[in-house]
C-alpha positions in Angstrom: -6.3 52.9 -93.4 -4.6 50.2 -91.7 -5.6 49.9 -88.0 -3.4 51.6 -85.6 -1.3 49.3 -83.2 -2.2 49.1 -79.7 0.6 49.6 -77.2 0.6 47.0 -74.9 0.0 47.7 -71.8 3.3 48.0 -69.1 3.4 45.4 -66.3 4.3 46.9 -63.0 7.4 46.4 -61.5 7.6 43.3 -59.4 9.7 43.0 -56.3 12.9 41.1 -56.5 11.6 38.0 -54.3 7.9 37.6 -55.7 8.9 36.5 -59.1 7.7 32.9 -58.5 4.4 32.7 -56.7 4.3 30.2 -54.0 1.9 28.8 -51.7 3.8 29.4 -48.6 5.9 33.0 -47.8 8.8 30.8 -46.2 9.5 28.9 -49.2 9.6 32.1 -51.9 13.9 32.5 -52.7 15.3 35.6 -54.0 18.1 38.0 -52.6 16.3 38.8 -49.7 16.4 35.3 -48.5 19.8 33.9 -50.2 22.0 31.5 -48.1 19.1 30.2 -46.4 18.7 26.4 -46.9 16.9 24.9 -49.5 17.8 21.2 -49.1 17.9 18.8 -46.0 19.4 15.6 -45.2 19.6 13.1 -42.6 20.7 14.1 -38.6 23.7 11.7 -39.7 24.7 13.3 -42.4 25.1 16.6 -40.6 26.7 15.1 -37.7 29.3 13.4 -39.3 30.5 17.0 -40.7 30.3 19.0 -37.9 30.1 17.3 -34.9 33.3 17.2 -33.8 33.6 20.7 -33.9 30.1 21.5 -32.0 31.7 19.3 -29.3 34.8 21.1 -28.5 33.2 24.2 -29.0 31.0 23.2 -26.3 33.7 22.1 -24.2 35.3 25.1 -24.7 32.4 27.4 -23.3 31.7 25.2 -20.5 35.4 25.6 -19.6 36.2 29.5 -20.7 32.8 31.1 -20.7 30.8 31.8 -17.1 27.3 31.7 -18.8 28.3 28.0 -20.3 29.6 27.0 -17.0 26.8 28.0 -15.2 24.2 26.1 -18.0 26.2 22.9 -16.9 25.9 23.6 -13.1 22.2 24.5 -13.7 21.7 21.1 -15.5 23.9 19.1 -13.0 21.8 20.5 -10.0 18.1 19.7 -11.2 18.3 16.7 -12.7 20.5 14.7 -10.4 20.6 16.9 -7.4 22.8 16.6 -4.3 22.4 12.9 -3.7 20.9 11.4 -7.2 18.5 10.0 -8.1 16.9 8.0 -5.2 15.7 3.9 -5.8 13.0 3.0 -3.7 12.5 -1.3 -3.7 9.2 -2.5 -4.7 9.1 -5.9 -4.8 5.3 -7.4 -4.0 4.8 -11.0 -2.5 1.8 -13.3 -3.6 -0.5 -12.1 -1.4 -0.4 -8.4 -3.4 1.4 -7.2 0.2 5.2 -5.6 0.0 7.7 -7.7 0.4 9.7 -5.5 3.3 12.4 -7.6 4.3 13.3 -7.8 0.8 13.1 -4.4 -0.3 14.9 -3.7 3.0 17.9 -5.8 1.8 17.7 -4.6 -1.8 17.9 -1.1 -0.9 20.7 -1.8 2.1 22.7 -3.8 -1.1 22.1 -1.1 -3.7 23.0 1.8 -0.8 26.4 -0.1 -0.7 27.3 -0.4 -4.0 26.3 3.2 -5.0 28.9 4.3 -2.3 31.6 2.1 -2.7 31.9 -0.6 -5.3 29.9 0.9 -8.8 32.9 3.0 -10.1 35.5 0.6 -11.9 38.0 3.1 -11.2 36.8 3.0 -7.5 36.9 7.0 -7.6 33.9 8.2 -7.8 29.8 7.3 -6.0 26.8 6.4 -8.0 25.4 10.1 -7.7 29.4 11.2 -9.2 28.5 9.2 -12.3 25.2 10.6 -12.3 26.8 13.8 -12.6 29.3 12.9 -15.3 26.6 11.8 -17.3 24.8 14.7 -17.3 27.8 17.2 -17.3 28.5 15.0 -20.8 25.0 15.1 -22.2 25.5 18.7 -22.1 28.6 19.8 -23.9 28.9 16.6 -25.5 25.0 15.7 -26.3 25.5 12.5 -25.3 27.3 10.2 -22.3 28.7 6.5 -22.2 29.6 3.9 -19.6 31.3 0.6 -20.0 29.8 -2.4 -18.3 32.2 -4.1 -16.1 31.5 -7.6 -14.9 33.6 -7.3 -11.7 33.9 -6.1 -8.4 32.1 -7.1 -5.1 28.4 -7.3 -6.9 29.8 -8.5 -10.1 29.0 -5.2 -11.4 30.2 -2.1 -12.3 30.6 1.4 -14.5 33.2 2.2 -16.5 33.3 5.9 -17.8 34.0 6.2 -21.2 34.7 9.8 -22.7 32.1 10.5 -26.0 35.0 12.1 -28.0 36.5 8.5 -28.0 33.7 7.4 -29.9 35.5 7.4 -33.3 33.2 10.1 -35.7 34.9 9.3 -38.7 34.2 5.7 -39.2 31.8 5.5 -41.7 31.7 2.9 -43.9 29.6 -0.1 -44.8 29.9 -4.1 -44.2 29.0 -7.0 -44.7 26.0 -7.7 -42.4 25.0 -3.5 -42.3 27.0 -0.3 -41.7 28.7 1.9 -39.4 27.8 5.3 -39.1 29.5 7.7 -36.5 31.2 5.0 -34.9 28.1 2.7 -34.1 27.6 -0.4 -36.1 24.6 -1.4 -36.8 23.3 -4.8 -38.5 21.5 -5.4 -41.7 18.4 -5.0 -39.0 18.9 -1.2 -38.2 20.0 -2.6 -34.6 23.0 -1.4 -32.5 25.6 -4.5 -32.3 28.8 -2.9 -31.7 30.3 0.5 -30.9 34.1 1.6 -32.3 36.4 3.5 -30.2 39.9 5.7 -31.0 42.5 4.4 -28.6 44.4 7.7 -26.4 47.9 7.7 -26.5 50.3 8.3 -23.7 50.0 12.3 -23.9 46.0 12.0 -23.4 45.8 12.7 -27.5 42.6 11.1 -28.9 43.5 11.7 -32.4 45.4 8.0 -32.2 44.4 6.0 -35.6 44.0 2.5 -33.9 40.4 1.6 -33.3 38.7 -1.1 -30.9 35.3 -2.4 -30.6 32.8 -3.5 -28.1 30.0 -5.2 -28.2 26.5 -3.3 -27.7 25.7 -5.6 -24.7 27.8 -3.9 -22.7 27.8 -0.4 -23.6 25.7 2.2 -21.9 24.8 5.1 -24.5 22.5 7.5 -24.1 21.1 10.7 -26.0 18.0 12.7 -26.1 16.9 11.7 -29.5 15.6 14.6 -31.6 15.4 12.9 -35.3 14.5 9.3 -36.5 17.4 6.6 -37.2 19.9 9.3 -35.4 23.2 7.6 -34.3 25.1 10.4 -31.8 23.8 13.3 -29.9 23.6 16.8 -30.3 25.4 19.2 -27.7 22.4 21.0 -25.4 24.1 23.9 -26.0 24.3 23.4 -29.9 21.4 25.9 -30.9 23.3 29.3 -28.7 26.8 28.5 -29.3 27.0 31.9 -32.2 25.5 33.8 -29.7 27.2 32.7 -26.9 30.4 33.8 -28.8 29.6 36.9 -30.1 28.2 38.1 -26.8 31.4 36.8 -25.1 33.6 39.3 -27.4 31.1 41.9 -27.2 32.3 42.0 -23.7 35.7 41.5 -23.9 36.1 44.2 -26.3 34.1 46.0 -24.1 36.4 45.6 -20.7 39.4 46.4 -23.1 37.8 49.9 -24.1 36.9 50.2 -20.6 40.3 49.6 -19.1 41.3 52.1 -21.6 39.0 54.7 -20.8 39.9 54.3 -17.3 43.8 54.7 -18.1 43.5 58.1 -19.4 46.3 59.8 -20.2 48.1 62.5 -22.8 50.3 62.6 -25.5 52.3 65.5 -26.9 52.2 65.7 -30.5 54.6 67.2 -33.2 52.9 69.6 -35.6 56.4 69.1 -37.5 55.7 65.0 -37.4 59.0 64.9 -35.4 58.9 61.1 -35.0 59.2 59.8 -31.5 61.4 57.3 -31.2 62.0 56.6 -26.7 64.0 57.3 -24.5 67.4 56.1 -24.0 67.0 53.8 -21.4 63.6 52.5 -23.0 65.2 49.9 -25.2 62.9 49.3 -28.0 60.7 52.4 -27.1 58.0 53.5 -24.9 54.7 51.4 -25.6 51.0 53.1 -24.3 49.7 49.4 -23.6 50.7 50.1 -19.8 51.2 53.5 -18.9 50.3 54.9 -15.7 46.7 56.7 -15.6 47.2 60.0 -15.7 50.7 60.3 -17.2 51.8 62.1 -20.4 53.8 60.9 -23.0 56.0 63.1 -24.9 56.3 62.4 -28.4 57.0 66.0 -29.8 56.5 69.8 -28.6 53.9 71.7 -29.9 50.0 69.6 -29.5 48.3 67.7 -26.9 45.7 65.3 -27.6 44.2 63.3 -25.0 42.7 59.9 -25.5 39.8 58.7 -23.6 37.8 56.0 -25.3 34.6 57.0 -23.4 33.0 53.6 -22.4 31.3 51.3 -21.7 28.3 52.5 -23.5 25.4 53.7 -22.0 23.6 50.9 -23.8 26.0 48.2 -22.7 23.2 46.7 -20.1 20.2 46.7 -22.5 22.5 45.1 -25.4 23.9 42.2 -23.0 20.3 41.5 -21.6 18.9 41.2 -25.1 21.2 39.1 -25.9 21.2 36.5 -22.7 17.5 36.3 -22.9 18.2 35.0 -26.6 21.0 32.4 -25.4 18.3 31.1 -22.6 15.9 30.2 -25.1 17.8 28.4 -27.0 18.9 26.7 -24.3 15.8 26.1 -22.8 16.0 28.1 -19.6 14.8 31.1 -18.2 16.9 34.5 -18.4 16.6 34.8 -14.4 18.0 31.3 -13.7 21.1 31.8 -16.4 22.4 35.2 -15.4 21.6 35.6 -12.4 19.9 38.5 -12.6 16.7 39.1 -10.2 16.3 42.8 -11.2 12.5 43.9 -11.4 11.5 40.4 -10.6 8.1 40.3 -8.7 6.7 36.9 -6.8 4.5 36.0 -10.0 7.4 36.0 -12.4 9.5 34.7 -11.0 7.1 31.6 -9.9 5.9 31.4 -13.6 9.7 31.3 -14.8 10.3 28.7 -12.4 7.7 26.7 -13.0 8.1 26.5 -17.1 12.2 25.4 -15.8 10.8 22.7 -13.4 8.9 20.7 -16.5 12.1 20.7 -18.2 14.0 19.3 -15.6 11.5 16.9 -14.8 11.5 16.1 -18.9 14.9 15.2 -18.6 15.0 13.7 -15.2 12.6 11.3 -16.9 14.5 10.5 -20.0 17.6 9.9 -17.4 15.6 7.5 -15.4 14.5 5.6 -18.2 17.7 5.4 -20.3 20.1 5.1 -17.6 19.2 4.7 -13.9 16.3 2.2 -14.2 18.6 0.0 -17.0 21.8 0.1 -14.4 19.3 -0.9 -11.8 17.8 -4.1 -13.0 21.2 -5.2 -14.3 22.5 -4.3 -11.1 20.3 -6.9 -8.9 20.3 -9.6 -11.8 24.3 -9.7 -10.7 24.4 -9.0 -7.1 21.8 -11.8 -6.8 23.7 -14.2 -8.8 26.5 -13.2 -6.7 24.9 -13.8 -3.2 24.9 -9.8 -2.4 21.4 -9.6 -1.1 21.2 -10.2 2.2 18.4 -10.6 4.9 18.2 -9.6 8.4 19.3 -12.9 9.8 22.1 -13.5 7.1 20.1 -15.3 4.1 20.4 -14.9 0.6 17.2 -14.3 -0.9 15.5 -16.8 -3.1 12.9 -16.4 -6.3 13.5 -15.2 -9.6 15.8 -12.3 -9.8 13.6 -10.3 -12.1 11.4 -9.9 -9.3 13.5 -7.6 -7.0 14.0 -5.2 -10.0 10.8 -3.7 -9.0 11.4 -0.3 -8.0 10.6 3.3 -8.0 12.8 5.8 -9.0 12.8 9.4 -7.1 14.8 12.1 -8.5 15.3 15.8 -7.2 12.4 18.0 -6.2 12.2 21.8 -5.0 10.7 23.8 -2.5 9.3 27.0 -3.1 9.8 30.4 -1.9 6.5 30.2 0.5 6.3 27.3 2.1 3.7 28.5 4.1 1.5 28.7 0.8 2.5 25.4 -0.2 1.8 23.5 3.0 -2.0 25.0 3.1 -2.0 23.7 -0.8 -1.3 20.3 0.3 -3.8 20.6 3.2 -6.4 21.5 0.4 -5.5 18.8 -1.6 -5.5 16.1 1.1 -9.1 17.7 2.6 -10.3 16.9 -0.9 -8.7 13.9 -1.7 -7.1 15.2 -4.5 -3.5 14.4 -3.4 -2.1 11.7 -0.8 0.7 12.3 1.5 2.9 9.4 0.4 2.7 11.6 -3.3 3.6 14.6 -1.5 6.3 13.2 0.3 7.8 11.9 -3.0 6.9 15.4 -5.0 9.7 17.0 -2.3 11.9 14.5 -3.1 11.4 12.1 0.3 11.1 8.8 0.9 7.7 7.5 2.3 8.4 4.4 3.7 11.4 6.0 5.1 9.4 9.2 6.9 7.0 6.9 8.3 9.3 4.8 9.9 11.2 7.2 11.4 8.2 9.0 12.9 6.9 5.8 14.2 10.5 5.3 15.7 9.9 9.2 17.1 6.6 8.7 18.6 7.7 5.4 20.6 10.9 7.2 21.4 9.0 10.2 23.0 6.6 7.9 24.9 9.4 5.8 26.0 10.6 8.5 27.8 7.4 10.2 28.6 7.3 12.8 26.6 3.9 13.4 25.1 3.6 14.2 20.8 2.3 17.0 20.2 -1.4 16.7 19.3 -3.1 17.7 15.4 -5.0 20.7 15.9 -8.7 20.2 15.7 -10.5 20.4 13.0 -12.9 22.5 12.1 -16.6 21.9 11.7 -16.8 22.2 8.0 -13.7 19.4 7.9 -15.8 17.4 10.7 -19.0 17.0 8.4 -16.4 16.4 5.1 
């Protein structure tokens, strides 16, 4: 007899997105996963698609939505604060000693020009442009300033609007390329920066383009990729959200007005058809009736309508979804809506905390690209210029590089207890762990400046015979120490 077949044996059903094995779960494609990205490409290549519209999106929450407002304000306030970022002269003479009278007259000259004379426009103080800046770098993911070779010191800012900077020229030349507007040489290095001209109605769609040379163009991003060109809104990664959340509430209030304007309606069992009163013209409308009113539009049935909201889930929903928004924008849910609900001491100092490093990540980057660059051109020209003066009414002399020596203070915070705090800093000057000049600087103060003026105080007080008041005495464990 012949052999008798075997049936083969059935293979078990597979799931639709394990039919190719892969080493890693987040590469495996199937249904489950379709419209997810497979393929990447440069920062450039993505920008020149879309970001033009990520910019006026963001412009358009900042200016329409209260939660993109108050990002910008939130931004605005922690990095630069209410008076900038402060510049503190350093300049050291040969002896390894600070050079007072000239950091004295640098400051004095810097003080001046930061009030009155760095604005091209003459509208606006150094810590105004600070603020445009960073009000830019936010909506727009990036700011620019024109260097103007004029004015009192020879120097000044020129605020250039980033949507000027012309997206769509992209081609290549004959010594490199251009890519979003910034031409670069065969070198990979910035040479020259191409800007759309605005027409008479403020339009900045005009075709005619200008350049200027790199030299004198201040442009500054957070840079997130290699070789990137532009910068990316801050509010790029929670703009969806942002939007949906923003109708979620607006169709919200409109059920809410709704349910609050009850009212009736008389219907026809017939399906008599209502068609207004005489003196109603086109017909009565129920977009603005009168709570509590009834509308007659037949005999026989009334039905009321009453929408029945806001939902009892309306709180939990919008909560869930701000918390979401303030991580991508790399904040805290407290800080962005304002909400202290159930917040206890520990929380909220934690929550604080984690939003302090940020700012201070940022206040850095600002220093380096923009403050401490405007700085040390700033002297180069008001020393050419004869600007630095010294008590007496002489210029000062040397090499200018030397009076760009500085230190750059921005913003700092005080905390909730500052009883807490001042025995901290006790603690940390018992031990040596801390020195007063860095604790002065860490709440945002000059040094040099507080001990000057409480020199001035105590000679003040003896002058007119007032005695200070005395340190308390210290303990015998601090005695031995």
């Amino acid at each position: 007899m012949w052999p008798l077949k075997r049936k083969k044996a059935e293979k078990p059903p597979q799931t639709p997105y394990l039919f190719k094995k892969s080493g890693f779960f987040s590469t495996i494609e199937g249904r489950v996963f379709s419209g997810w990205d497979t393929s990447s490409h440069s920062i450039d290549y993505y920008l020149k698609e879309d970001l033009t519209k990520l910019r006026a999106r963001s412009r358009a929450l900042a200016r329409k939505n209260t939660y993109g407002k108050r990002f910008v304000d939130i931004m605005k306030s922690n990095i630069v604060g209410p008076n900038g970022v402060q510049v503190s002269a350093q300049r050291m003479m040969s002896n390894g000693k600070p050079d007072n009278r000239s950091n004295i007259a640098v400051e004095a000259a810097f003080k001046d020009w930061s009030n009155k004379h760095c604005d091209f426009y003459g509208r606006a103080c150094f810590a105004d442009l600070q603020n445009i800046a960073i009000g830019c770098a936010v909506q727009d993911g990036e700011f620019l300033f024109e260097k103007v070779y004029a004015g009192k010191y020879g120097f000044q800012l020129k605020a250039i609007d980033p949507e000027l900077l012309d997206t769509q020229k992209n081609t290549r030349t004959k010594a490199g390329e251009i890519r979003l507007g910034v031409e670069y040489n065969s070198q990979g290095i910035i040479v020259r920066y191409w800007f759309r001209e605005k027409n008479a109605d403020g339009d900045y769609q005009a075709s005619k383009t200008y350049s200027i040379k790199a030299g004198r163009i201040v442009h500054c991003f957070v840079p997130l990729y290699p070789d990137q060109s532009r910068g990316l809104p801050w509010t790029h990664a929670a703009l969806e959200a942002t939007k949906h959340l923003e109708k979620y509430q607006e169709g919200a209030i409109v059920n809410a007005r709704a349910s609050a304007n009850t009212f009736s309606v008389i219907k026809s069992a017939q399906g008599d058809a209502y068609t207004g009163d005489e003196d109603a013209g086109n017909g009565n409308t129920f977009s603005n009736v009168e709570p509590g009113s009834i509308v007659d539009i037949g005999s026989r049935e009334m039905v009321n309508i009453d929408p029945a909201y806001p939902h009892q889930m309306f709180d939990a929903f919008i909560k869930t979804n701000l918390r979401s928004i303030a991580s991508g924008w790399g904040i805290s849910y407290h800080s962005l809506s304002n909400d202290l609900e159930g917040v206890n001491y520990s929380s909220i100092r934690a929550g604080v905390l984690e939003d302090r490093e940020l700012f201070k990540t940022y206040q850095n980057w600002f220093i380096r690209c923009f403050i401490s660059a405007v700085f040390e051109e700033w002297v180069f020209h008001a020393y050419t210029n004869g600007k630095i003066i010294l008590p007496g009414g002489r210029h000062v002399d040397g090499m200018p590089s030397s009076y760009a020596a500085a230190s750059f203070q921005p913003r700092r915070w005080s905390w909730v207890d500052p009883q807490k705090d001042g025995t901290a800093n006790q603690l940390s000057i018992n031990e040596r762990l801390k020195s007063r000049t860095q604790i002065m600087r860490e709440q945002g103060d000059d040094p040099d400046a507080v001990w000057a003026e409480i020199a001035k105080e105590n000679e003040l007080m003896k002058s007119l015979g007032v005695q200070p008041t005395e340190a308390p005495e210290k303990t015998q464990v601090q005695a031995e120490e």
